[in-house]
C-alpha positions as CSV (number, residue, x, y, z in Angstrom):
1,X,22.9,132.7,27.0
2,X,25.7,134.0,24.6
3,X,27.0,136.0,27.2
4,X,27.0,133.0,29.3
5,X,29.0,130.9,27.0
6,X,30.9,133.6,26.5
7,X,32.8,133.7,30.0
8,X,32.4,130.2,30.2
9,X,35.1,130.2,27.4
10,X,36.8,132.9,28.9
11,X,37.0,131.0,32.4
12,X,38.6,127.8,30.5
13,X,41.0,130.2,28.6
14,X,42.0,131.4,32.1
15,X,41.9,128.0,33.7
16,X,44.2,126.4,31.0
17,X,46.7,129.3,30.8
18,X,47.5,129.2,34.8
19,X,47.5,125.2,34.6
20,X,50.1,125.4,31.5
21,X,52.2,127.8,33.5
22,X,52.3,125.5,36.5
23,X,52.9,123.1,34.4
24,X,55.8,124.8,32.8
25,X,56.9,125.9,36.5
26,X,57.0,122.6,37.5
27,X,59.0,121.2,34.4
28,X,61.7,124.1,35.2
29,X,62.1,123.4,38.8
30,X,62.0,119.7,38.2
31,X,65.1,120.5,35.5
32,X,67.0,122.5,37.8
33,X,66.9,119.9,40.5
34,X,68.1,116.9,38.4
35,X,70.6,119.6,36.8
36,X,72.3,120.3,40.7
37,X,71.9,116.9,41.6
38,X,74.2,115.5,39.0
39,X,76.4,118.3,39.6
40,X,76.8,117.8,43.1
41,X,77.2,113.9,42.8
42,X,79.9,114.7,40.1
43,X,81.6,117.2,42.8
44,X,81.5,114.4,45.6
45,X,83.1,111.7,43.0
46,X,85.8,114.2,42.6
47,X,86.9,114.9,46.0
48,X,89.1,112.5,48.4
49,X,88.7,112.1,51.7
50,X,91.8,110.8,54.1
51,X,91.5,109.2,57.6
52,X,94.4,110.5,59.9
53,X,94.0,109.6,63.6
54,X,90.5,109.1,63.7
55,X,89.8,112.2,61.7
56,X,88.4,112.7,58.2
57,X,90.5,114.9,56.2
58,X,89.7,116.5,53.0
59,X,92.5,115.8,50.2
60,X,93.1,118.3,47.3
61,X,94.9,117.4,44.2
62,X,98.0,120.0,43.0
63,X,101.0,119.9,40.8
64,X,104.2,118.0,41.3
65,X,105.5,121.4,41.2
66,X,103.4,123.2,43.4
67,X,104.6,120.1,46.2
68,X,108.3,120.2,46.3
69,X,109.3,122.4,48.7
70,X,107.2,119.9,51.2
71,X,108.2,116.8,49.8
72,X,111.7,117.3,49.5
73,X,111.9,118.3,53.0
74,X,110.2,115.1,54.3
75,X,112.1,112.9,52.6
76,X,115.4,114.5,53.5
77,X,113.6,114.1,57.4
78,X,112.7,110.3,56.5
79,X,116.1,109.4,55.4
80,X,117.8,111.2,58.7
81,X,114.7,109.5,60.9
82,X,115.7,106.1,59.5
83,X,119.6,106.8,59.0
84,X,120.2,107.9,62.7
85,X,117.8,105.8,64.4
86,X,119.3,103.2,66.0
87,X,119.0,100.7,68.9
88,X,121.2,97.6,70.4
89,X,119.6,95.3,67.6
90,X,121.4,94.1,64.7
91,X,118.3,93.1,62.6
92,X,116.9,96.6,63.5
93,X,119.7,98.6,62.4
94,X,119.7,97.0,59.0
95,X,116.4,97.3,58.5
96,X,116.7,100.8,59.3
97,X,119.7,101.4,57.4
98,X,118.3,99.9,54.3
99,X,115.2,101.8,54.0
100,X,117.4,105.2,54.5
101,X,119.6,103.2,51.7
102,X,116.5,103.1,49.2
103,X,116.2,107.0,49.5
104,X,119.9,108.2,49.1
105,X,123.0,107.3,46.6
106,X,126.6,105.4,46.9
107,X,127.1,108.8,49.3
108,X,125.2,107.6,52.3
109,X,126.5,103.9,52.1
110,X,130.1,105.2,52.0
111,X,129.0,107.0,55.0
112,X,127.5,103.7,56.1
113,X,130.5,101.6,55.3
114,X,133.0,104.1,57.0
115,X,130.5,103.7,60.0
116,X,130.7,100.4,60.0
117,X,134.9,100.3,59.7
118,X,135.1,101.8,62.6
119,X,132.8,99.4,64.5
120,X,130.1,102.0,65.3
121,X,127.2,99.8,64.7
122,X,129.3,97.2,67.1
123,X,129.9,99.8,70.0
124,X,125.7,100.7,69.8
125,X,125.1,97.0,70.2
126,X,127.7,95.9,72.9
127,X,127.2,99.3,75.0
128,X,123.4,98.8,74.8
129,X,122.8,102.4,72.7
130,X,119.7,103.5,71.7
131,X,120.2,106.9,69.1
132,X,117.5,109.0,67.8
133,X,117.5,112.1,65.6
134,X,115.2,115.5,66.2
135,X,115.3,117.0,62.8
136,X,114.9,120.7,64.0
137,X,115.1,122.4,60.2
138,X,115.9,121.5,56.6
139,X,116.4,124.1,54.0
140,X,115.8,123.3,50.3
141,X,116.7,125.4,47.3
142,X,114.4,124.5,44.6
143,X,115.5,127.3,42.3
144,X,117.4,125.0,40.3
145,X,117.5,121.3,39.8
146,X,118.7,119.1,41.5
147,X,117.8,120.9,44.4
148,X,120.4,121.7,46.9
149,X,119.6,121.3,50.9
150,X,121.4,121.4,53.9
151,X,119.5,119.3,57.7
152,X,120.0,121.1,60.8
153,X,119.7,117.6,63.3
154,X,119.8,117.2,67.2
155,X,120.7,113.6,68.3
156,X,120.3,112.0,71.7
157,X,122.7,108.8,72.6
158,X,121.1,107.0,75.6
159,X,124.1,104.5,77.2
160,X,123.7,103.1,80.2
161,X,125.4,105.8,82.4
162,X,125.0,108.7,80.5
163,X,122.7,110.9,78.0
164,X,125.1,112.6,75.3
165,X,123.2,115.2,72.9
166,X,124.9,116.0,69.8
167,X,124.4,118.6,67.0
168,X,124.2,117.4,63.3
169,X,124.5,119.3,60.1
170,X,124.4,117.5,56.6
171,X,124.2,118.5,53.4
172,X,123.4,117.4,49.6
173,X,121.4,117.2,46.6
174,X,118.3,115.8,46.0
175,X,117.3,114.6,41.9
176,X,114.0,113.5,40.5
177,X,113.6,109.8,39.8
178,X,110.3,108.1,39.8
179,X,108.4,107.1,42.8
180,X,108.2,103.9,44.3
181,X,107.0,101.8,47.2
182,X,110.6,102.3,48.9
183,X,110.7,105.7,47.6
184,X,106.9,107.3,47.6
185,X,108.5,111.4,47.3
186,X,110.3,110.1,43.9
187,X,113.8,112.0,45.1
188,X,117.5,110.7,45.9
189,X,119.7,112.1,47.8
190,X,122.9,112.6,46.1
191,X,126.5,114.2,47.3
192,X,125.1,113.7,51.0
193,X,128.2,114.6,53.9
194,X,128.1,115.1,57.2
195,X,129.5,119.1,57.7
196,X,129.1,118.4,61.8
197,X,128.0,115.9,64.4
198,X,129.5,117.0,67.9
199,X,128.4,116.6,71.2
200,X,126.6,119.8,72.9
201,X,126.1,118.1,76.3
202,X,126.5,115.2,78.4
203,X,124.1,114.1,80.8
204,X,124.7,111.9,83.4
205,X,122.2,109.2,84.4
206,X,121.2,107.8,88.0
């Protein structure tokens, strides 16, 4: 009978020690869960996602200084894009010209202004001319502020008769300012000239 109680006890013992470890299992795997759970949801609030042309693009957060090289480019491409894109349409043009305007110094609206002397914007209206501008390279030294660049361009006058293709080289300097709705890269374009705009070849049309 002793003997009998005696494993009996020995039985419990056993009994409670494997449900106490199952028990403890549990309460570990349970905390580990809840532990990666919150870390994951803390990962997910963390990361932005962008929708470009239909796809879903994953958006990582860096330094101003890491970004300049790019930025500075594309806004020294935006300002050419809307400086030298024109078409017979006065309301377009100074729309255009305005934006480019917002992104550069007194330099590009002397250049504007001499433009404008010399009835340029006239001519593109009355002769029906539409301009774009192919920015084929932009070089950016961003050793030392501000940053000194120089556009390597290709244009493309469509007139009526004929297709003329010219070759455009500017140059400048580009200095911090803050950003801005009309100026999201926070840089303006200072000293900006025009080093060459020639034509390379004349096309004509049918």
């Amino acid at each position: 009978m002793f003997r009998k109680a005696k494993n009996i006890d020995t039985a419990f013992k056993q009994v409670r020690l494997v449900a106490m470890v199952v028990i403890a299992g549990c309460v570990l795997i349970c905390g580990f869960v809840i532990y990666q759970s919150y870390a994951l949801a803390s990962g997910m609030q963390e990361r932005v996602y962008v929708l470009s042309n239909g796809k879903v693009l994953e958006a990582f957060a860096s330094s101003r200084r890491e970004n300049i090289p790019v930025e500075a480019r594309d806004h020294v491409k935006t300002f050419h894009y809307w400086f030298f894109t024109l078409d017979p349409d006065d309301k377009l043009i100074q729309e255009n010209i305005t934006k480019a305007l917002y992104l550069a110094d007194a330099s590009a609206k002397r250049q504007y202004d001499n433009l404008e002397e010399k009835g340029y914007y006239a001519q593109v209206m009355a002769g029906n001319v539409s301009q774009t501008i192919k920015v084929d390279s932009v070089r950016v030294d961003t050793g030392n502020h501000p940053y000194g660049f120089r556009c390597y361009a290709t244009q493309e006058l469509i007139r009526r008769t004929s297709i003329v293709t010219r070759s455009l080289v500017t140059e400048g300097v580009l200095r911090n300012i803050s950003r801005s709705d009309n100026n999201p890269h926070g840089f303006l374009i200072e000293r900006w000239r025009i080093l060459e705009n020639q034509d390379i070849s004349i096309q004509n049309r049918r």
